[in-house]
C-alpha atoms as a printed R data frame, in Angstrom:
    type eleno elety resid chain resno      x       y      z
1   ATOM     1    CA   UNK     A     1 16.555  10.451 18.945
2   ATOM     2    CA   UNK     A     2 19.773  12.692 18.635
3   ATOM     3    CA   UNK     A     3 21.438  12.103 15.342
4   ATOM     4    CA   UNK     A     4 24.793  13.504 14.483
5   ATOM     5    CA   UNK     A     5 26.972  13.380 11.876
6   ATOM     6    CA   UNK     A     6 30.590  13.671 10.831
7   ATOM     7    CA   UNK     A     7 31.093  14.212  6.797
8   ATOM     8    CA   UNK     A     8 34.761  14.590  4.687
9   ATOM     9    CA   UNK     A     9 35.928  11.339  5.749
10  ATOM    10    CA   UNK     A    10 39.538  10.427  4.902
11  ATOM    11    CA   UNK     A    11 40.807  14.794  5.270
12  ATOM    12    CA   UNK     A    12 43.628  15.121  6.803
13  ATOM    13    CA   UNK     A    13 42.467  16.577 10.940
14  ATOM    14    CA   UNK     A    14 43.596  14.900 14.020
15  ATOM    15    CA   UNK     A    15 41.385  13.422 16.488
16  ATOM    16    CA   UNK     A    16 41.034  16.517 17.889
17  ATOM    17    CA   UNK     A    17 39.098  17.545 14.941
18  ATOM    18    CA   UNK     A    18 36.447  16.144 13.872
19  ATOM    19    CA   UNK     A    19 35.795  18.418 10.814
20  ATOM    20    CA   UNK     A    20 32.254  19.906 10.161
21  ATOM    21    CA   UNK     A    21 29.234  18.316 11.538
22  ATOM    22    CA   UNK     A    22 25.730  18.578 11.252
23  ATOM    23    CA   UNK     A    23 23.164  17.794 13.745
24  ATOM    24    CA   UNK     A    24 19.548  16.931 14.055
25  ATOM    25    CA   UNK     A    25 17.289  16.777 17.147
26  ATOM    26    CA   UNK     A    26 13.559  15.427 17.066
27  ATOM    27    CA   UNK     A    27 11.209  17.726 18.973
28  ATOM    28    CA   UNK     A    28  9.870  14.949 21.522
29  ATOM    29    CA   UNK     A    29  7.598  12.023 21.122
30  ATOM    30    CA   UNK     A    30  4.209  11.223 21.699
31  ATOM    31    CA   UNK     A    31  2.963   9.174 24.605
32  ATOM    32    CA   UNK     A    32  2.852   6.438 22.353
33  ATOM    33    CA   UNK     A    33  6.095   6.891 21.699
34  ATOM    34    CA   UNK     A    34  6.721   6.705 25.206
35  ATOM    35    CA   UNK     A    35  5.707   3.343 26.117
36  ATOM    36    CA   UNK     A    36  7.686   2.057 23.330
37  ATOM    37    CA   UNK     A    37  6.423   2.874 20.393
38  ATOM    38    CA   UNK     A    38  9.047   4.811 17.731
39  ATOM    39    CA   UNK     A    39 11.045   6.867 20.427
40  ATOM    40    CA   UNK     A    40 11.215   9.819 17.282
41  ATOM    41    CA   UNK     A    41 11.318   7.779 14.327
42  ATOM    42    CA   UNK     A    42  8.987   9.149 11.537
43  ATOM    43    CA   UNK     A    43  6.206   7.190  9.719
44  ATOM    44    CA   UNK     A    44  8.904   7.301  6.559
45  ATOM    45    CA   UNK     A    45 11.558   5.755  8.842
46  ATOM    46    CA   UNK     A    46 13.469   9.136  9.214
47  ATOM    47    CA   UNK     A    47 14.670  10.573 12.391
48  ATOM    48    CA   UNK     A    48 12.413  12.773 13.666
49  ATOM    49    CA   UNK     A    49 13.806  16.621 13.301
50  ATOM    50    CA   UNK     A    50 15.747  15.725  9.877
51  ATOM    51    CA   UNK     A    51 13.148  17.411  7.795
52  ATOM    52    CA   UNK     A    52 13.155  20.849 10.599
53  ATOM    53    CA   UNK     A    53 10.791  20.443 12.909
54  ATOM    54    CA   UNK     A    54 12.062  23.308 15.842
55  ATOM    55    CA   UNK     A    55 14.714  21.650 16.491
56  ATOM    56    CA   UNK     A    56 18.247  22.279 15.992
57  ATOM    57    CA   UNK     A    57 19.545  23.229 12.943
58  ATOM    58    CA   UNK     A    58 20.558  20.833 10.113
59  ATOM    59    CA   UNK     A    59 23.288  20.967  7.130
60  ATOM    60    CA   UNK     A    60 23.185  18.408  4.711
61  ATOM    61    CA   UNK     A    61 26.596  18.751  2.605
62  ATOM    62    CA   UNK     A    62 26.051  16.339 -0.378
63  ATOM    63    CA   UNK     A    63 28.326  12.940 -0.154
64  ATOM    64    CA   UNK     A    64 31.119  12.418 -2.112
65  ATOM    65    CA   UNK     A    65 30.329   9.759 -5.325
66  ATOM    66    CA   UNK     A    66 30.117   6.085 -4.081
67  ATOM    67    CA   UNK     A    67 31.237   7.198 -0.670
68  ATOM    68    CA   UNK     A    68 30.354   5.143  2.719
69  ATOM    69    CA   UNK     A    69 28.975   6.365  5.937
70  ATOM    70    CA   UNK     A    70 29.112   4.198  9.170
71  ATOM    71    CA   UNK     A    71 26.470   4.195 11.735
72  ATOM    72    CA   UNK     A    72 27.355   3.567 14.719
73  ATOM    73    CA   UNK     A    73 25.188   2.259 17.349
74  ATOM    74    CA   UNK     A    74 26.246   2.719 20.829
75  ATOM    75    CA   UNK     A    75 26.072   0.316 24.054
76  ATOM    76    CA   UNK     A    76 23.385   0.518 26.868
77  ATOM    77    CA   UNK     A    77 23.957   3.361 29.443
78  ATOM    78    CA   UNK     A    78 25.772   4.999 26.149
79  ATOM    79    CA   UNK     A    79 24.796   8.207 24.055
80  ATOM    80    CA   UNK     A    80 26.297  10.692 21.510
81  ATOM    81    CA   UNK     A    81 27.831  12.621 24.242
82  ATOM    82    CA   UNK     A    82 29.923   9.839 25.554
83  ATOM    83    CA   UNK     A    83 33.966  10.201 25.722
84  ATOM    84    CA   UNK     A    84 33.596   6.811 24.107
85  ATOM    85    CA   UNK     A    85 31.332   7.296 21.841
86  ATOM    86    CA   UNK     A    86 32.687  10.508 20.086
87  ATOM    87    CA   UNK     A    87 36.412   8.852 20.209
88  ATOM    88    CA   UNK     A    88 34.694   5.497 17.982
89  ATOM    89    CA   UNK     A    89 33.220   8.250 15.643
90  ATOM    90    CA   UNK     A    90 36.528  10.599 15.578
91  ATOM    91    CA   UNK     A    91 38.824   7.485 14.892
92  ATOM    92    CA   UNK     A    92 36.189   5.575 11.784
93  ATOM    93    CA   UNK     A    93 35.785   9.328 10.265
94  ATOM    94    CA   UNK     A    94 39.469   8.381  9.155
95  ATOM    95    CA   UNK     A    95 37.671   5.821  7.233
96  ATOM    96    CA   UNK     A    96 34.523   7.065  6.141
97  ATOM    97    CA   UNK     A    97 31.648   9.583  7.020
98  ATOM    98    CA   UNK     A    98 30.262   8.661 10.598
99  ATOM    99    CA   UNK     A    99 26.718   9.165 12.024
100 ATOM   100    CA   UNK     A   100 26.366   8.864 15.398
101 ATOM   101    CA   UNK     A   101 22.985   9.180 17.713
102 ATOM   102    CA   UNK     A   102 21.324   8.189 20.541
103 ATOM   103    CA   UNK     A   103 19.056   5.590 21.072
104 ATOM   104    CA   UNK     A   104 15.536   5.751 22.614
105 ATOM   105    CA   UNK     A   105 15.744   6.684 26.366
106 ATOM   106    CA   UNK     A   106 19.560   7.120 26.424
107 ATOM   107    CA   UNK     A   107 21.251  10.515 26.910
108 ATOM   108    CA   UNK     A   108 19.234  13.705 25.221
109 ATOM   109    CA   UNK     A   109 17.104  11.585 23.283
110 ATOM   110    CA   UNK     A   110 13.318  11.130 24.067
111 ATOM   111    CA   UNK     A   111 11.063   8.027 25.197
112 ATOM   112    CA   UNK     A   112 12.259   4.844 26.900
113 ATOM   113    CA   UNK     A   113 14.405   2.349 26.198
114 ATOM   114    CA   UNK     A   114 13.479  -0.949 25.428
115 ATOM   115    CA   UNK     A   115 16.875  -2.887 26.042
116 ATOM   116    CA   UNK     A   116 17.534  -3.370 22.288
117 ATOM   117    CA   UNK     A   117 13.741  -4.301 21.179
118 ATOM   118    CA   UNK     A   118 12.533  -1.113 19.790
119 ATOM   119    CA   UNK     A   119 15.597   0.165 19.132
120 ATOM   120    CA   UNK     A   120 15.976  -1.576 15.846
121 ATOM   121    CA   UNK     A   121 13.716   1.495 14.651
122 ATOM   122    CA   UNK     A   122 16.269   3.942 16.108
123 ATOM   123    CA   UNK     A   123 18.696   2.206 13.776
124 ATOM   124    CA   UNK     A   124 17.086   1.990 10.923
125 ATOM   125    CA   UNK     A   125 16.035   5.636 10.828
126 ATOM   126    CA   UNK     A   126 19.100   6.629 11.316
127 ATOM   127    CA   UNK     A   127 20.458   4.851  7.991
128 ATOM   128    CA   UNK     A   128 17.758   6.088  6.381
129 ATOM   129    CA   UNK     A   129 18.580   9.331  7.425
130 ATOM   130    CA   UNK     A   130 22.591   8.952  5.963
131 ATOM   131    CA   UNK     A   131 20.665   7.494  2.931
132 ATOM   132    CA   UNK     A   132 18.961  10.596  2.831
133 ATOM   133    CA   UNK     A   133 22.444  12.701  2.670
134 ATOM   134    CA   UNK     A   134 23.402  10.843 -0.906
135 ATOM   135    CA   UNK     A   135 25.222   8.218  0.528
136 ATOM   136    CA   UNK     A   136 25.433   4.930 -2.133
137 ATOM   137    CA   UNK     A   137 26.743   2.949  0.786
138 ATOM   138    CA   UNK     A   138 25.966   2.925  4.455
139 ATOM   139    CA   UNK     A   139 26.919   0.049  7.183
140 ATOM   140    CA   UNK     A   140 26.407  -0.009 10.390
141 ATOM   141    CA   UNK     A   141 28.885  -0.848 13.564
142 ATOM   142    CA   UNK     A   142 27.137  -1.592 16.614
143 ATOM   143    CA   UNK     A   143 29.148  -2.003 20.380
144 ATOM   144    CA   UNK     A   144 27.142  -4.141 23.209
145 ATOM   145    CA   UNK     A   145 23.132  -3.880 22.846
146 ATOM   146    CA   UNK     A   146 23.771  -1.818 19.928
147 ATOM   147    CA   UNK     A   147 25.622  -4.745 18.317
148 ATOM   148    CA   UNK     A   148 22.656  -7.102 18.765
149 ATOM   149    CA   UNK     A   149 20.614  -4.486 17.266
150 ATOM   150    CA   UNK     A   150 23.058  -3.604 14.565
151 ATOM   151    CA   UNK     A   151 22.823  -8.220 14.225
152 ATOM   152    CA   UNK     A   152 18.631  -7.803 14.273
153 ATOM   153    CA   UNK     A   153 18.750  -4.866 12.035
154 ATOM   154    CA   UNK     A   154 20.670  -6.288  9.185
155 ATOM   155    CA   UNK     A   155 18.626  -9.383  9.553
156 ATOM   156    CA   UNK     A   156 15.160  -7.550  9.169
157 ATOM   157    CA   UNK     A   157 15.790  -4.810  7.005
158 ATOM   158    CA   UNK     A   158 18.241  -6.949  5.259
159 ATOM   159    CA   UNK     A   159 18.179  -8.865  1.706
160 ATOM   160    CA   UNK     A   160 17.217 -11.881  2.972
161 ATOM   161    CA   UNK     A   161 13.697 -10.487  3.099
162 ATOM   162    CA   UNK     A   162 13.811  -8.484 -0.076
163 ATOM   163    CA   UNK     A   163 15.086 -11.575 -2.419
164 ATOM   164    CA   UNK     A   164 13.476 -14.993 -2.980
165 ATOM   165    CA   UNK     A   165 16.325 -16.835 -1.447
166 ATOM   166    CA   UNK     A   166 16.030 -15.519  1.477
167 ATOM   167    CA   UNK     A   167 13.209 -18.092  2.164
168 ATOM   168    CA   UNK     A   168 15.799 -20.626  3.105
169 ATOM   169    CA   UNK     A   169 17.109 -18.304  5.423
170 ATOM   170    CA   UNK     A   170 13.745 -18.159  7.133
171 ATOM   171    CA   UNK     A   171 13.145 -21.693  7.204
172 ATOM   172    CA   UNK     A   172 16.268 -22.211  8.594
173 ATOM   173    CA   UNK     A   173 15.818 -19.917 11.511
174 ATOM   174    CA   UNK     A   174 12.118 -20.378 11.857
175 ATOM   175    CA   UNK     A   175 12.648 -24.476 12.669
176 ATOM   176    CA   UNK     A   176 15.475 -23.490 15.456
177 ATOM   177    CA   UNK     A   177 14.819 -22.768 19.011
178 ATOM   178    CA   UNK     A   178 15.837 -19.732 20.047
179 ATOM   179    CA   UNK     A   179 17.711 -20.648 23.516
180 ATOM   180    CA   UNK     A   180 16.247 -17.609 25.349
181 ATOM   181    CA   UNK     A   181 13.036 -16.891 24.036
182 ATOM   182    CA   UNK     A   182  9.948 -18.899 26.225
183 ATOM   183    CA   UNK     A   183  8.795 -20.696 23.160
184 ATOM   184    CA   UNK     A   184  9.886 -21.798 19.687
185 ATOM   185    CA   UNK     A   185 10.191 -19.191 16.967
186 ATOM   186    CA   UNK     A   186  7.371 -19.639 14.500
187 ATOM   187    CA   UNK     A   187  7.518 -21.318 10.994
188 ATOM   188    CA   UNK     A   188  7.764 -18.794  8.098
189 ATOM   189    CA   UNK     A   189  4.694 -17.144  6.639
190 ATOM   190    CA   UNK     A   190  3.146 -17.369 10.392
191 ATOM   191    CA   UNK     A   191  0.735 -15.028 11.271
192 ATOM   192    CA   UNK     A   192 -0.298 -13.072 14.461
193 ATOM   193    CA   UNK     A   193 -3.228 -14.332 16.281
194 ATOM   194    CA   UNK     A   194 -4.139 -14.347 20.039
195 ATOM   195    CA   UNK     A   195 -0.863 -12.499 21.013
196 ATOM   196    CA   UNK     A   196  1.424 -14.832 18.543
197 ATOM   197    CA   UNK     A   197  4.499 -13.703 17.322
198 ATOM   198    CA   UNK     A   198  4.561 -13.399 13.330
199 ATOM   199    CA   UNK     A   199  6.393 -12.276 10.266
200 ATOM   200    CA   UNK     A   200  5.884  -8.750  8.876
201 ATOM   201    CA   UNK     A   201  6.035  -7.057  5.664
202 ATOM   202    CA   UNK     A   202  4.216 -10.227  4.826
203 ATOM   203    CA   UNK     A   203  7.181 -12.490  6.131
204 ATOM   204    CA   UNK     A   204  9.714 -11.013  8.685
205 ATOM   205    CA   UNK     A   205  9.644 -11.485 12.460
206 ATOM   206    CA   UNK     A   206  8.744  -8.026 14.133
207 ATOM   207    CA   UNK     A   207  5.277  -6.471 12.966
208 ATOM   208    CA   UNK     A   208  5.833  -3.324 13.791
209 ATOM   209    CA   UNK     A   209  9.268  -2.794 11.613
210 ATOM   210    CA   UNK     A   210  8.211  -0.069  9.198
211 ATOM   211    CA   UNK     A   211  6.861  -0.407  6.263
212 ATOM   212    CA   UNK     A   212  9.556   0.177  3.682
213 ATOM   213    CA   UNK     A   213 12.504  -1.155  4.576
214 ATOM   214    CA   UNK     A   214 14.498  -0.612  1.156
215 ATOM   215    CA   UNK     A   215 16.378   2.792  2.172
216 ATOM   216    CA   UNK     A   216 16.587   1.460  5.949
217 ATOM   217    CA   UNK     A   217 18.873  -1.308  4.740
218 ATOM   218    CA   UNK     A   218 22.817  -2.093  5.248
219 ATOM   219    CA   UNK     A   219 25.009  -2.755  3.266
220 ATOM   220    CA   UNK     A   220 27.478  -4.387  5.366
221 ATOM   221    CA   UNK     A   221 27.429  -4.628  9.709
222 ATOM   222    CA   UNK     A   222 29.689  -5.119 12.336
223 ATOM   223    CA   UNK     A   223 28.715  -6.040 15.578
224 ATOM   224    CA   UNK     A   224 31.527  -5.698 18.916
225 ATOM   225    CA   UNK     A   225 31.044  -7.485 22.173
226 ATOM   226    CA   UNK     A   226 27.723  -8.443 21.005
227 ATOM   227    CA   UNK     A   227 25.710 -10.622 23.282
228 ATOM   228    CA   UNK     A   228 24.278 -13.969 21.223
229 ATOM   229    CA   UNK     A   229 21.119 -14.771 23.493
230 ATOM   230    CA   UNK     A   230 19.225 -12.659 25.667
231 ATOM   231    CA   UNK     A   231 18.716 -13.314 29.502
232 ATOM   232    CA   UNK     A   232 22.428 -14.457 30.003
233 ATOM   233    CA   UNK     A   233 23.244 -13.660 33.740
234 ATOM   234    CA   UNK     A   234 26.534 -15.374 33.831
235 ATOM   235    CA   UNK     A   235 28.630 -12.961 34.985
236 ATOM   236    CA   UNK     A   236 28.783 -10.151 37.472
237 ATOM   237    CA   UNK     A   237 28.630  -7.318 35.438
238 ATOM   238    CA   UNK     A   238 25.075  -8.923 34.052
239 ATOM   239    CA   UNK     A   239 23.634  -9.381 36.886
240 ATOM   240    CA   UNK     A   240 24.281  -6.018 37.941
241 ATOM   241    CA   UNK     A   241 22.951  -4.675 34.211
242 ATOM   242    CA   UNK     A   242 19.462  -7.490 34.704
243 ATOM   243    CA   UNK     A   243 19.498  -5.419 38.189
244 ATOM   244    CA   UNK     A   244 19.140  -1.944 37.089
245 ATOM   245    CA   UNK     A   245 16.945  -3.123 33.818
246 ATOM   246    CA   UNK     A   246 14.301  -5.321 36.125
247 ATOM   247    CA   UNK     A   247 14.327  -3.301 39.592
248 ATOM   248    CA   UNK     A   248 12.337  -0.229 40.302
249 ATOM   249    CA   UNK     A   249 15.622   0.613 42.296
250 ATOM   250    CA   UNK     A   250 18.084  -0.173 39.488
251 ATOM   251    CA   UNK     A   251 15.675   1.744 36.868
252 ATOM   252    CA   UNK     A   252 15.950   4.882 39.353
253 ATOM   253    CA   UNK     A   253 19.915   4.373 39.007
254 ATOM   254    CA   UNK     A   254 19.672   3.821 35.603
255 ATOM   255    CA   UNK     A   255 18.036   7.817 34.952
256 ATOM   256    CA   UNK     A   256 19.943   9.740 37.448
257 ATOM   257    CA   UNK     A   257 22.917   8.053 37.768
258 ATOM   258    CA   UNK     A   258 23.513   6.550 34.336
259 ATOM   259    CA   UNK     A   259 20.870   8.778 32.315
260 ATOM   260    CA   UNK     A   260 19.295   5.988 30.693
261 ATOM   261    CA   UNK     A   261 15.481   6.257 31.215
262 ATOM   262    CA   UNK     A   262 14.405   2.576 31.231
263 ATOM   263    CA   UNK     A   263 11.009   0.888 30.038
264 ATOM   264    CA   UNK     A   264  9.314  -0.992 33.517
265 ATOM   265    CA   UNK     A   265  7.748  -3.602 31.107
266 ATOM   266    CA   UNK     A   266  9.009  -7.214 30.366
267 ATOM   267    CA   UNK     A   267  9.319  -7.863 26.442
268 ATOM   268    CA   UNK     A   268  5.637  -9.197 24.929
269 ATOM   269    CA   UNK     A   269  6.462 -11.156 22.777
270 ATOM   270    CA   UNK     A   270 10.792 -11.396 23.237
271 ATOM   271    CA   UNK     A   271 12.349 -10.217 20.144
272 ATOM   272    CA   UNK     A   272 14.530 -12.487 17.334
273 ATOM   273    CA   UNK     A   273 17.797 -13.017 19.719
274 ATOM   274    CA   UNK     A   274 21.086 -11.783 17.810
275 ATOM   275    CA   UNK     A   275 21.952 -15.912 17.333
276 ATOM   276    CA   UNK     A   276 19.338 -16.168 15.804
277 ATOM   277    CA   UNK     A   277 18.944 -13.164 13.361
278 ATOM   278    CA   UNK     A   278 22.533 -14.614 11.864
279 ATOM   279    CA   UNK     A   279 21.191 -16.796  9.464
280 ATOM   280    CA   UNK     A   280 19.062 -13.767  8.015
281 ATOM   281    CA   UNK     A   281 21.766 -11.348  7.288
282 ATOM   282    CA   UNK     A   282 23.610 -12.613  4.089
283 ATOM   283    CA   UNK     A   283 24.387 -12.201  1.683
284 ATOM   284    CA   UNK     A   284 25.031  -8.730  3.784
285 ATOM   285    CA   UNK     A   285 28.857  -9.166  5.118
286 ATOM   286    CA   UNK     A   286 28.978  -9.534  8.713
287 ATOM   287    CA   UNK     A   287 32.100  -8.678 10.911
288 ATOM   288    CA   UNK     A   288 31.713 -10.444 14.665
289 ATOM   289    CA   UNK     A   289 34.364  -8.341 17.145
290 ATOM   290    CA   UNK     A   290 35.297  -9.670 20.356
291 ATOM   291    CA   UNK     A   291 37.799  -8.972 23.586
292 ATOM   292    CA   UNK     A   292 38.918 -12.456 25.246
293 ATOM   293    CA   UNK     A   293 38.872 -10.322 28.482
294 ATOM   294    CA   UNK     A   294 35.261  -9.058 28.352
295 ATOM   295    CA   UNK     A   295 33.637  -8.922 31.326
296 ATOM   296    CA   UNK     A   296 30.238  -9.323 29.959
297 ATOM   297    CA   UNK     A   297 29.838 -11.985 27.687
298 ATOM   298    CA   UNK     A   298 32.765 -14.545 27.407
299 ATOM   299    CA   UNK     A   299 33.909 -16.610 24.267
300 ATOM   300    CA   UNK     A   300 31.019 -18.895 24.107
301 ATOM   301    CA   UNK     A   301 29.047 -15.564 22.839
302 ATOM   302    CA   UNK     A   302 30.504 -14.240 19.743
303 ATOM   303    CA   UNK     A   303 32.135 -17.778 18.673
304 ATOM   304    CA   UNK     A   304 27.830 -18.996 18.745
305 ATOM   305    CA   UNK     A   305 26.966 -15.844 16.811
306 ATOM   306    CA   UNK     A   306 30.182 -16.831 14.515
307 ATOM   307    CA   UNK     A   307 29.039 -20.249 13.305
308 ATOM   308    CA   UNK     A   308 25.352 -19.383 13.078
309 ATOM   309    CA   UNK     A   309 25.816 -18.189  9.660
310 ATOM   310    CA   UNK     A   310 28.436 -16.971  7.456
311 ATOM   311    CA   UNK     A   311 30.419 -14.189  9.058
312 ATOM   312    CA   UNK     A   312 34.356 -13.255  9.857
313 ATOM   313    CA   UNK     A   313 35.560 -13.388 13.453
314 ATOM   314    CA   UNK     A   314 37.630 -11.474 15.242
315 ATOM   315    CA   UNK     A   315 39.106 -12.488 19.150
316 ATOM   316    CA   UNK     A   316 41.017  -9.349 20.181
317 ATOM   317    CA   UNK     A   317 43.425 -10.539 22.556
318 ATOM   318    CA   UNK     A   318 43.722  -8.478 25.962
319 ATOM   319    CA   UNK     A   319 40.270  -6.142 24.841
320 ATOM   320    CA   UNK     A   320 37.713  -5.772 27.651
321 ATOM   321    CA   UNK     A   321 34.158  -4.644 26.473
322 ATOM   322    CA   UNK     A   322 32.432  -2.748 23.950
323 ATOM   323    CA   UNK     A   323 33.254   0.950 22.420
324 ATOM   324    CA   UNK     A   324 35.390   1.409 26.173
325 ATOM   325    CA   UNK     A   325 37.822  -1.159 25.526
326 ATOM   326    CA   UNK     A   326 38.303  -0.564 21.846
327 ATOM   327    CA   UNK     A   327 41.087   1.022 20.781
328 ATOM   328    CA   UNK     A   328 41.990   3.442 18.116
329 ATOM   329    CA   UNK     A   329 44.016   0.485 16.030
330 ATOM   330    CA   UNK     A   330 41.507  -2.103 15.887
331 ATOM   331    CA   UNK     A   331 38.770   1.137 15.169
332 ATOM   332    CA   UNK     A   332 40.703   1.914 12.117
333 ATOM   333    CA   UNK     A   333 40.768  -1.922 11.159
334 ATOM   334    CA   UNK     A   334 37.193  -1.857 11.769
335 ATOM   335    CA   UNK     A   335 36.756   1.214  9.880
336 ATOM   336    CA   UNK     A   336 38.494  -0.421  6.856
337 ATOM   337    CA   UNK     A   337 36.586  -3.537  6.786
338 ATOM   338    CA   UNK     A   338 33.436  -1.685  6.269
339 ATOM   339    CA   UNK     A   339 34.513   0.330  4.042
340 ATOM   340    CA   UNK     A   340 36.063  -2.358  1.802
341 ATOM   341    CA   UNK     A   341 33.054  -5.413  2.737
């Protein structure tokens, strides 16, 4: 997983110039890894190469008292190096300190990606990592798949499951259907057996999260042109995307052409859909972006995640999809609300 970073937020640089930076590069991942397993992450829920490990170089320069740092969390087919990417980053560094990577199979980074499964450990190691730099606060802003992970992220790693209130939050979610999984999510406090889906860290839905989740946590997420439920194929650009994701074909096109290197196995069991990790993520503020002319996933998407649980809304009228479409005014707005949530 490439990590980068963009420090001395709110200095007066143009977009041009992004100011110092400091880098860190894992140095590959294990077979494991490979077929899915942490695609970098350390056992401590670091990225891999922030320690040194023969990679590139890294600078930590300590963070400025009670200052923020936004993650951001790219799209599918998306990496550090993208024109899209790096503009996001340039324009919230006016806001805050910005940490940007790559997630698992995309760009320079290592292993395969999962299609926003796996990738919550991307995430989360990458907060950890801005933790790690003295940050008090860190959010995260996620575009596309990397808003439903940014959604699944703050639900899991979130204080629904470190408080005792959170239960409610749990029931709530456990007794609904989630829409696209193949079978009802499980009651709270269920446990793996035969191949079942269960809670970990005693009670949360993925059991292979790790362990401590305290420094992994956000403190406040955004998600833009999110998806709310897996599987959708309702438009043309989707089926294009289910295409290159399912197909031998489209996964050949998806490593040379888009240089996304793409896992060939189905999800076993299908992760907590985005709708449904809503109800998890407060008391953790929760900012739901959306163009009225994205080609992805129309209205119906982010105005389901919207009233799933408590959250602000925002329909951006003539925006398209994802990091792409947005543009350097609603970026600062975004950039403000995280820094203010």
């Amino acid at each position: 997983m490439l990590v980068e970073a963009l420090h001395e937020p709110r200095a007066a640089r143009s977009e041009g110039d992004p100011g110092p930076r400091s880098t860190a590069r894992p140095g590959g991942v294990s077979g494991a890894d490979r077929a899915g397993g942490n695609g970098g992450v350390g056992r401590d829920g670091r990225a891999g190469g922030a320690e040194g490990d023969g990679g590139d170089s890294v600078r930590r320069p300590a963070a400025e008292e009670g200052a923020t740092a936004i993650v951001v969390a790219h799209g599918f087919t998306g990496s550090v190096d993208r024109p899209a990417v790096r503009r996001a980053a340039r324009v919230l560094a006016r806001s805050a300190a910005v940490v940007t990577f790559s997630f698992r199979g995309h760009g320079r980074s290592g292993g395969l990606s999962t299609v926003g499964d796996r990738e919550v450990l991307d995430l989360a190691a990458a907060v950890a990592w801005a933790r790690s730099l003295g940050y008090r606060r860190v959010v995260t802003a996620g575009f596309s798949m990397g808003g439903s992970v940014a959604l699944r992220h703050a639900a899991l790693y979130g204080a629904a499951y470190a408080a005792p209130s959170g239960g409610a939050a749990r029931e709530r979610t456990a007794a609904a259907t989630d829409a696209d999984a193949r079978e009802p999510l499980p009651g709270a406090g269920a446990r793996r057996a035969g191949g079942e889906r269960r809670w970990p860290h005693g009670d949360a839905p993925e059991p292979w999260l790790a362990a401590d989740a305290r420094e992994c946590r956000t403190d406040a997420v955004a998600a833009v042109s999110a998806p709310a439920r897996w599987y959708y194929r309702g438009t043309a650009p989707m089926r294009r995307l289910h295409w290159v994701v399912t197909r031998p074909a489209g996964r050949l096109v998806g490593r040379y052409g888009l240089r996304t290197r793409i896992h060939p196995r189905d999800w076993n069991p299908v992760p907590l859909s985005p709708v449904a990790a809503v109800p998890l993520i407060a008391p953790t503020p929760l900012l739901i972006v959306h163009g009225d002319r994205d080609p992805y996933f129309p209205l119906d998407h982010p105005r389901m995640l919207a009233a799933a649980g408590p959250s602000e809304l925002w329909l951006e009228p003539g925006m398209g999809h994802a990091e792409n479409a947005a543009g350097d005014a609603l970026l600062g707005r975004l950039g403000d609300w995280l820094v203010r949530a």
